[in-house]
C-alpha positions in Angstrom: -4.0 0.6 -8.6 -3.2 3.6 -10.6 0.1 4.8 -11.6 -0.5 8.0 -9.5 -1.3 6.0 -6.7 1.7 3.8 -7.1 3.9 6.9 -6.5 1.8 7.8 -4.0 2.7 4.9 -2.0 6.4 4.3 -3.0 6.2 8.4 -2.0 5.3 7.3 1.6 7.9 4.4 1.4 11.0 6.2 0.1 10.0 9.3 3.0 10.8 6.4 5.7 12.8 3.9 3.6 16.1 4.2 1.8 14.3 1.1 -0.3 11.2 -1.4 -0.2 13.9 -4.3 0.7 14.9 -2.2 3.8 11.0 -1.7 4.9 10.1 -5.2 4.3 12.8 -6.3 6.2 12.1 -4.3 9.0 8.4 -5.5 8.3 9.6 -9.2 9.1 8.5 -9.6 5.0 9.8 -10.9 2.0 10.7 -7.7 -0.4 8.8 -9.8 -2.9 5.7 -9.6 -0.7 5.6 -5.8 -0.1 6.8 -5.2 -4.7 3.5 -6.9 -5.3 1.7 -4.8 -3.3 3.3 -1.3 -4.4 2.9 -2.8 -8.2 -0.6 -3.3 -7.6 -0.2 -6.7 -8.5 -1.9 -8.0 -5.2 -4.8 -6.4 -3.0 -3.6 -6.4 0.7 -6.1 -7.5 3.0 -6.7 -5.9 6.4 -3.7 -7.6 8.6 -1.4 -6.4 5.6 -3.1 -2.9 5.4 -2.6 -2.2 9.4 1.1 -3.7 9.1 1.5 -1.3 6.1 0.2 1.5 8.0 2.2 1.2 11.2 5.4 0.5 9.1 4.8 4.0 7.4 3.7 5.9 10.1 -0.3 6.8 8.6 -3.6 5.7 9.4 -5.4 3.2 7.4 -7.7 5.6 6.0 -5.1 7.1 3.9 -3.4 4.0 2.7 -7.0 2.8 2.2 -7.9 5.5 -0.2 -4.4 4.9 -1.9 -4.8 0.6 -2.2 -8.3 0.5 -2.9 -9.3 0.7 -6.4 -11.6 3.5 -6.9 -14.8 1.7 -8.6 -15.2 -1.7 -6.7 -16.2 -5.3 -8.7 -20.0 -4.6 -8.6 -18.9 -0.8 -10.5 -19.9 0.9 -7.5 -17.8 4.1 -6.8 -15.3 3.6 -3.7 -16.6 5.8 -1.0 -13.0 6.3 0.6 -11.3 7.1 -2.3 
């Protein structure tokens, strides 16, 4: 994940959240969980991406387009992004 996109998504979080401890929590997750996510240190899968969205009010598609990277493995470009 890019840096841009990381403050995309802490953008989304901190429009909600007072902090990512205080959404995970309310997620019923570990803050530890949610940091690796927003530090692009771990891809969510789908279950994760759907909890994500509810949490911050969007629809997949847009946190989709924010996660994903935008060239997959194979070096195809990422259609949603």
């Amino acid at each position: 994940m890019t840096q841009e996109k990381r403050c995309q998504l802490r953008g989304l979080i901190y429009s909600i959240y007072k902090s990512e401890a205080e959404m995970a929590r309310q997620m019923g997750w570990n803050r530890q969980r949610l940091n690796k996510i927003t530090t692009g240190n771990k891809m969510p899968d789908i279950i994760e991406i759907n909890a994500l969205a509810k949490a911050l009010d969007t629809n997949i598609e847009k946190l989709i387009q924010i996660i994903l990277p935008e060239k997959l493995p194979s070096g195809q470009q990422n259609m949603t992004a």
